[in-house]
C-alpha positions, 0 to 999 in steps of 0.5 A: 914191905917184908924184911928178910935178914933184918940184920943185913937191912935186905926188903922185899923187892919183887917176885919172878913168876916163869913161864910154866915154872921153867928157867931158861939158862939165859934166865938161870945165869942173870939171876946169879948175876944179881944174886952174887952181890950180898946186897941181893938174896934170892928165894924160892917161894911156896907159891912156886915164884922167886922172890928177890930181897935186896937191901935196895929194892928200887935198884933191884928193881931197875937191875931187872927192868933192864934184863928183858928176860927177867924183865918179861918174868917180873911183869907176867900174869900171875899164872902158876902150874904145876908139871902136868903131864909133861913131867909128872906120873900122877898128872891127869892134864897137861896143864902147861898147854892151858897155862900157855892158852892162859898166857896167850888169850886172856889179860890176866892181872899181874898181881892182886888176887885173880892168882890162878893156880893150874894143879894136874891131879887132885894132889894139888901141887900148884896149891889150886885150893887156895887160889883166886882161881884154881884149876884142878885136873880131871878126866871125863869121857864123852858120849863116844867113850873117848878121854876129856882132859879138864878141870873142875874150878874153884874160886875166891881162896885167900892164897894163903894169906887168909884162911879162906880155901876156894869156893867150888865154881863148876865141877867140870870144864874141859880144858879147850874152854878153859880160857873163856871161862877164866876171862868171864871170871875175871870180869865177873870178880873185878868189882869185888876187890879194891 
């Protein structure tokens, strides 16, 4: 367990993982409830999460299990995209649209190191070169010219927590295939981990 303020004795007790990065105001103002007690600190993390540290963890812990909101945060795959297209000038894909697809067809862990990371562009915001599966955005047109929103995709990275960047995996999918791709990915990687 990390330590956060050791003088204050608060540990790590979970990370809160929105859907697309958004915070509904119902999520935003249970999240203040908790973090209005000094024996709760909230963080926004470098790997677009919010972590709680509590100075009891299990308490914490059963404070979130009882708010189905917050509850359906802490418990979801381990899926983070950046804005995409919905809000970013630089973006090339709408990566929410595949996040949701993820979500919605394939059982991707809550934790461990299938972590996949959406990033729009090349800029890599959702830190896609690090992840256990990274998805980074690209255009391709097809036979008749017209626009393909896609991504190449890398795998293996240590997240951060390593110094392994990801592994090319294929240069280029295209969005709609996405989720296919990721389920065999998952099944293909799982006997690599303990």
């Amino acid at each position: 367990m990390s330590v956060i303020c050791p003088e204050l004795n608060l540990t790590h007790a979970l990370d809160l993982n929105p859907v697309c990065g958004m915070i509904t105001p119902e999520h935003a103002e249970a999240i203040a409830d908790l973090a209005r007690s000094k024996d709760v600190v909230v963080r926004p993390q470098n790997h677009h999460r919010l972590s709680l540290f509590a100075r009891d963890a299990a308490a914490a812990r059963a404070a979130i299990e009882k708010n189905p909101s917050l509850k359906q945060l802490a418990h979801g795959p381990d899926i983070v995209s950046c804005p995409g297209t919905t809000y970013c000038s630089s973006a090339l894909v709408n990566t929410h649209a595949v996040e949701k697809a993820l979500r919605e067809q394939v059982q991707v862990p809550a934790a461990g190191h299938h972590a996949i990371r959406i990033s729009g562009c090349p800029n890599g915001c959702a830190q896609s070169a690090v992840a256990g599966i990274g998805l980074t955005g690209k255009i391709r047109k097809d036979s008749g010219g017209s626009r393909v929103q896609g991504f190449s995709v890398v795998t293996s990275g240590g997240m951060g927590k390593t110094p392994v960047l990801a592994c090319r995996e294929i240069d280029f999918i295209s969005a709609e295939h996405v989720p296919e791709l990721v389920k065999r990915l998952i099944a293909q990687y799982a006997g690599d981990y303990p």
